[in-house]
Each structure stands twice: as C-alpha cells, then as structure tokens.
C-alpha positions in Angstrom: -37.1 -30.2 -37.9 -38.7 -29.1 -34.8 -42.5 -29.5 -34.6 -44.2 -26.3 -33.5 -46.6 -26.5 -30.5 -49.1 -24.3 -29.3 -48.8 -21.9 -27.0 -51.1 -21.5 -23.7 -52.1 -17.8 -25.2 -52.4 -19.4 -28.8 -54.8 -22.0 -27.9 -56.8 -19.8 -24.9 -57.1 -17.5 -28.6 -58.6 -20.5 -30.2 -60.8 -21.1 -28.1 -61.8 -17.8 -27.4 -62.8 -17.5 -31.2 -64.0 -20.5 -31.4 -67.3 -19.6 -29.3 -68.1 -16.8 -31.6 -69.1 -14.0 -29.2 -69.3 -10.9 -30.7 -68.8 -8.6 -27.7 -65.9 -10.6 -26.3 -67.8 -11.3 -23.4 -69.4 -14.1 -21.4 -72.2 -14.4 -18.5 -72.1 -16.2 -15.3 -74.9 -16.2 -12.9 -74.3 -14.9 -9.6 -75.4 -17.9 -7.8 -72.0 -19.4 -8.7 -70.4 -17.0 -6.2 -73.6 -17.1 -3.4 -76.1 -19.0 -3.2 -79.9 -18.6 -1.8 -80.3 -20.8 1.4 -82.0 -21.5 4.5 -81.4 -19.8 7.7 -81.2 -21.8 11.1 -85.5 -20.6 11.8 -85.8 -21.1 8.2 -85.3 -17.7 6.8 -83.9 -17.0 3.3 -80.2 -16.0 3.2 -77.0 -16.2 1.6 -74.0 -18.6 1.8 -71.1 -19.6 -0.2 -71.6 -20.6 -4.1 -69.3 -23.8 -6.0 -66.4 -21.0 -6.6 -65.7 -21.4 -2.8 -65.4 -25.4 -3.6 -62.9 -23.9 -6.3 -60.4 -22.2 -4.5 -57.8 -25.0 -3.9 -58.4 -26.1 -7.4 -56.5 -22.8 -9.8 -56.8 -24.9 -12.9 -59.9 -26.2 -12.5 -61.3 -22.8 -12.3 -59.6 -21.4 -15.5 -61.3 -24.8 -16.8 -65.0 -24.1 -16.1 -64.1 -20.0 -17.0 -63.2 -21.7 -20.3 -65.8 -23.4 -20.8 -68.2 -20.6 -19.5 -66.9 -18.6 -22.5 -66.8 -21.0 -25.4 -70.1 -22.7 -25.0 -72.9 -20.6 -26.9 -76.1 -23.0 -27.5 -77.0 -26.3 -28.2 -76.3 -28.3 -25.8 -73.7 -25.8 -24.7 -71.6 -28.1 -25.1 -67.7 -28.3 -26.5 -65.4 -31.1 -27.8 -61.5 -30.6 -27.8 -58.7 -32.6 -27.4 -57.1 -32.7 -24.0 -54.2 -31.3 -24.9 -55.7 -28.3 -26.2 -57.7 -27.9 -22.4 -54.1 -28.6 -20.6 -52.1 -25.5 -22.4 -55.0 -23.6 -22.3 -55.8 -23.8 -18.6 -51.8 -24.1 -17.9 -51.9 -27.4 -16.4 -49.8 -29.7 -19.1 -48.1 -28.1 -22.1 -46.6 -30.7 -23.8 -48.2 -32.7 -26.7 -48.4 -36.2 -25.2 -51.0 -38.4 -23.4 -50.0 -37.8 -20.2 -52.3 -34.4 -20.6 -55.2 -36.5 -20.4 -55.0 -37.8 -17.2 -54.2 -34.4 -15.9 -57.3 -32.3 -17.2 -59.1 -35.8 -16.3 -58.8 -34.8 -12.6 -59.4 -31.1 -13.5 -63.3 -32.6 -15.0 -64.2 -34.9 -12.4 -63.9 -32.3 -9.5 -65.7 -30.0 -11.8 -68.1 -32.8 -12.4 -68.4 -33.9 -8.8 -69.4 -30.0 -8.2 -72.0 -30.4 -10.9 -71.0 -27.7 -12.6 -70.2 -29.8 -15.8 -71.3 -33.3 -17.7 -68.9 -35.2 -19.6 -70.0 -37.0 -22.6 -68.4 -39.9 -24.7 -68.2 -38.1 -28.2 -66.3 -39.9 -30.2 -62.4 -40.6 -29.4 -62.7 -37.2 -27.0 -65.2 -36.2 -24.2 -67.7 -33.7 -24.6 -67.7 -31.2 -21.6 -71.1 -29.9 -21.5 -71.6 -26.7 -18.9 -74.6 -27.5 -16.0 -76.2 -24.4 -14.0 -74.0 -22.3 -11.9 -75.5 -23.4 -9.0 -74.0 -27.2 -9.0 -75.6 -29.7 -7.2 -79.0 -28.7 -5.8 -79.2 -31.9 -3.3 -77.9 -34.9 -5.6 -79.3 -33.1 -9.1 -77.2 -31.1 -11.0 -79.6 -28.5 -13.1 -79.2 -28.5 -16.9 -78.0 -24.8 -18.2 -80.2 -22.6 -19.5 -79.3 -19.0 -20.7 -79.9 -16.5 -17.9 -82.4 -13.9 -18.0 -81.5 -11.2 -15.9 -84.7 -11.5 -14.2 -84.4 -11.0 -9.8 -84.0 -14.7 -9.4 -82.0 -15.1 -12.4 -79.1 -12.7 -11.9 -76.2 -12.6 -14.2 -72.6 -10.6 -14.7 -70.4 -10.7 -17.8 -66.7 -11.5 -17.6 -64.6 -10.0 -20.6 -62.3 -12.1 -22.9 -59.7 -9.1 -21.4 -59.4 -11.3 -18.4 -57.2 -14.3 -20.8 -56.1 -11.6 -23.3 -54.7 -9.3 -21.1 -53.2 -11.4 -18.7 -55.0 -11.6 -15.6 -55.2 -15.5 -15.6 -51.4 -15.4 -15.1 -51.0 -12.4 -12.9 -53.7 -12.5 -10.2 -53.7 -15.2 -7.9 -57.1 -17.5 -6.3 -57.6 -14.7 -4.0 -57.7 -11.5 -6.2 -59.6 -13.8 -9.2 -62.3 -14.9 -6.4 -62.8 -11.6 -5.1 -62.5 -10.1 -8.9 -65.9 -12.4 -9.9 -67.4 -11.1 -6.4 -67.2 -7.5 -7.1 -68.3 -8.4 -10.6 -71.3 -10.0 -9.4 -72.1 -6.6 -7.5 -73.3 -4.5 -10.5 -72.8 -1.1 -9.3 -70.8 1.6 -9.7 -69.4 1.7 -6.2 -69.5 -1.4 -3.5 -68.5 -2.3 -0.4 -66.2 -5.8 0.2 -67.0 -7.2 3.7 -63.9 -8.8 5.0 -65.6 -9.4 8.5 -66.3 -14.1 8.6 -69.9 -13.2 8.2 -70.1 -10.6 5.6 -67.5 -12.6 3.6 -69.4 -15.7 3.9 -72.2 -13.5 2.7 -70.4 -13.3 -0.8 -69.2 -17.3 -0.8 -65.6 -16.0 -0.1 -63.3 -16.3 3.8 -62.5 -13.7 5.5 -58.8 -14.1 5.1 -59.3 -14.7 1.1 -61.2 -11.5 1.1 -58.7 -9.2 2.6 -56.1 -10.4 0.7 -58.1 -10.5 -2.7 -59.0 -6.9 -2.1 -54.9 -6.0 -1.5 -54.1 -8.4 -4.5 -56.7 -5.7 -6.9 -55.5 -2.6 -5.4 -51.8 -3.5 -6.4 -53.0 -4.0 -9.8 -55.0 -0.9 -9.4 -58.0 -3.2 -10.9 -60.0 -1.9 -7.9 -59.7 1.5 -6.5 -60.8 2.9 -2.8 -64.1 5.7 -3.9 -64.6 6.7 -0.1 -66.6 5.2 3.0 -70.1 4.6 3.8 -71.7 4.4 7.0 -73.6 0.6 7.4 -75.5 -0.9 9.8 -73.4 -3.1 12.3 -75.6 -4.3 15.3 -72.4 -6.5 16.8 -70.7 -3.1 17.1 -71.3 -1.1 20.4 -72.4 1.6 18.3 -74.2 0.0 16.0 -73.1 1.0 13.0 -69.3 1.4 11.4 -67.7 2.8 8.6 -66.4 0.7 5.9 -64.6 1.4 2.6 -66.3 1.4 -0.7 -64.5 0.0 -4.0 -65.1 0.7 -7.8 -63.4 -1.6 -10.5 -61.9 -0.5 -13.4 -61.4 -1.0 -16.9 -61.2 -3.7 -18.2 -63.8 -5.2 -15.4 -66.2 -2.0 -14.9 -69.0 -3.6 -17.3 -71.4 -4.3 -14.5 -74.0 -2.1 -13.4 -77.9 -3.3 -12.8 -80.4 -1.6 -14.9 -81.6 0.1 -11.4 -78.1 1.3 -10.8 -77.8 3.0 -14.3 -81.2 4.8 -14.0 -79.5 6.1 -10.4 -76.3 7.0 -12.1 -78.2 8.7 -14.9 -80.8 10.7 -12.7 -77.8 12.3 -10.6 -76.3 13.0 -13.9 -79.2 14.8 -15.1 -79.8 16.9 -11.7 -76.1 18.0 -11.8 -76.9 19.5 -15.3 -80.7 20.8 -14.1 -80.3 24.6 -13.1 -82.3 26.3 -9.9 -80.2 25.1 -6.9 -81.7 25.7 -3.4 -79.5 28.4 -3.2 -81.1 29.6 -6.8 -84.4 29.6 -5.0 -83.7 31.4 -2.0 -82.3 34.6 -4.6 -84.6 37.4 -4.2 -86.6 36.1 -1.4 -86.6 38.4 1.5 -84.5 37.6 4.1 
C-alpha cells in the first residue's frame, strides 16, 4: 500500500493554522523592504531593506514569509520537521533526509541576514524570527511585536497570498514589488522605476518595472491616473508618473492618516452647499 504524503498546499494549511491568527493575517515591518540610513553629509535617508538580499534566494523568502506568519509570541519561535519546511516552501517534496540539507541552506542565508536564530530543540531546530531589519552592524535585534508607532511601521500580508495561489503564480519580481506597495499604506501610490526612486523602496530599477507588469497581468495592481511630482534631474523639474492602487486580496493597507483623508472626502462629497450652491441668488 502506498504511503500518503503531504502536499505543499496541505502542509502550507498546517502551518497556516498552526499559528492561530484569527484574521488570517500577519505583520511585517516596513524596514524589511527599506531601511533608515545615512546619507553621504550624514543626512537621514532610505536604502534597500534584507528583501533586496532575498531576491536570488525564491525559497528562502517563502521561508521567512512562513515563519513571519506562524510565529505568534513567546519566543516567536517554531519547531517542525524539515520535511514539513521543504513541501511547504517547495524546495524538497519527498519524505527523506535529503530535505534537511536543502532547507539547511535555505536557514543559514536567512540566518547570515539576521533575520532568524536557529536553536537545538530537541532532534529538530527551532527557527526563532529576529527583527526585520537583520543585522544592524554585527547584532541581529531580538523581535518584538510592532507598534504602529512613526518609527515602528508595519503592513499585514493575508494568508490569501499561500491560499490563493500567489506563492506559485507571481514570480521574485511581482512578490518584491507586491510587499513594496504593501508597505505603502494608501489607497493610491506611485512605484518609482527610475535607479534612485527604486533604490528608495530596497528594490532595482529593472525588478521594479517588471514587478509592476508582472501585477498588472494579474490585475493585482491597477493604473488610478497620474500625478505630477517633483523631479529636479528633469529640465522641467517636475514629471508626470502613474499612480497604482492594489486590489483584493492585498488592499488591506491604508495608514490611520490615509483613512481619515479617505473618510473626510467621503463626507464632503455627501455635505450639500457647493460653490456653485453659494453663488445662487447672489447678484451677479
């Protein structure tokens, strides 16, 4: 008799319930797609966050997302077999030992990142999540749960992303520029493909064009119009760029500041006495 064994989608499901989230949903700090750092005079700015570091690695990214969504409290920190980590994160599907050494390689770029700790527990290895951030010089931060504070911003992934497919359909490009425009928290965005506005959100300027084309194939992102920005390499100084807006199931994202926005245009669209309304009866 043939011995069953489980499927990638069966044991992404397991571990999926296994962290107990309610609202099928999951926080990652921004950080891990730019960082804060120093400017040549010294100047805060942005650069690239570890997912940049990730970009070569597919499986080691559906790795830490993994982890990212089981881990709860504690020491957010979660023991499985490595056979269980290879289906889930596609790397080995067969039940044999030769999955270990596989997701082994997966950990210890994730660990070199400091994005992760390993820990002997047991027969297995506990993989306990660090700070998006990674390595911070040679210390790797332990995690704490973010607050949503200015420093401290998050954005929520949805279990939808494993459970509807996307981990199988959208390639590095379209997943790293999904997490940016994530990270964005408003309604309506703009995506810099220019080197430096790219760099701006940890991503190249070739992975963001062809993220962006990857997520309007799969009509997860949809052109809302054009905005005029401020462009000082430009001889006029400004240009016009496209703005985005995600959709379901990855339009979950918007700041506290942009829903007061969204709710105050809301309530002057409803509000009656127009300009027009005010001029009426006023001699001409």
């Amino acid at each position: 008799m043939t011995e069953r064994v489980m499927t990638q989608e069966e044991s992404i499901e397991y571990l999926l319930r296994r962290s107990q989230r309610h609202d099928d949903v999951f926080p990652i700090r921004r950080e891990f797609i730019q960082s804060r750092i120093e400017g040549r005079f010294g100047e805060p700015t942005t650069g690239p966050g570890p997912l940049s570091k990730l970009l070569r690695t597919p499986h080691a990214l559906e790795l830490l997302l993994l982890v990212y969504a089981v881990t709860t409290g504690g020491d957010y920190g979660v023991t499985e077999r490595s056979q269980l980590w290879g289906r889930a994160a596609g790397i080995y599907l067969l039940p044999d030992q030769n999955a270990s050494v596989a997701v082994s390689r997966q950990w210890q770029h994730l660990e070199k990142l400091g994005l992760i700790e390993r820990r002997q527990h047991g027969r297995h290895k506990r993989i306990v999540k660090r700070r998006e951030r990674g390595l911070v010089g040679t210390i790797s931060p332990p995690y704490t749960a973010p607050t949503g504070a200015k420093a401290d911003v998050y954005f929520r992934v949805p279990f939808a992303y494993w459970r509807e497919g996307w981990h199988q359909k959208l390639g590095m490009p379209g997943k790293a520029v999904l997490l940016a425009a994530m990270s964005r928290r408003r309604e309506t965005f703009t995506l810099p493909q220019d080197t430096r506005g790219a760099r701006a959100l940890g991503l190249g300027r070739h992975t963001m064009t062809r993220g962006i084309e990857e997520l309007l194939r799969h009509k997860l992102l949809v052109k809302a119009g054009t905005n005029e920005v401020v462009n000082a390499r430009t001889m006029r100084g400004y240009e016009w760029v496209h703005t985005y807006r995600l959709v379901k199931p990855f339009d979950i994202n918007l700041s506290k500041s942009e829903i007061e926005r969204l709710e105050a245009e809301q309530v002057a669209l409803l509000t009656p006495g127009t300009d027009a309304d005010a001029k009426a009866g006023q001699p001409g």
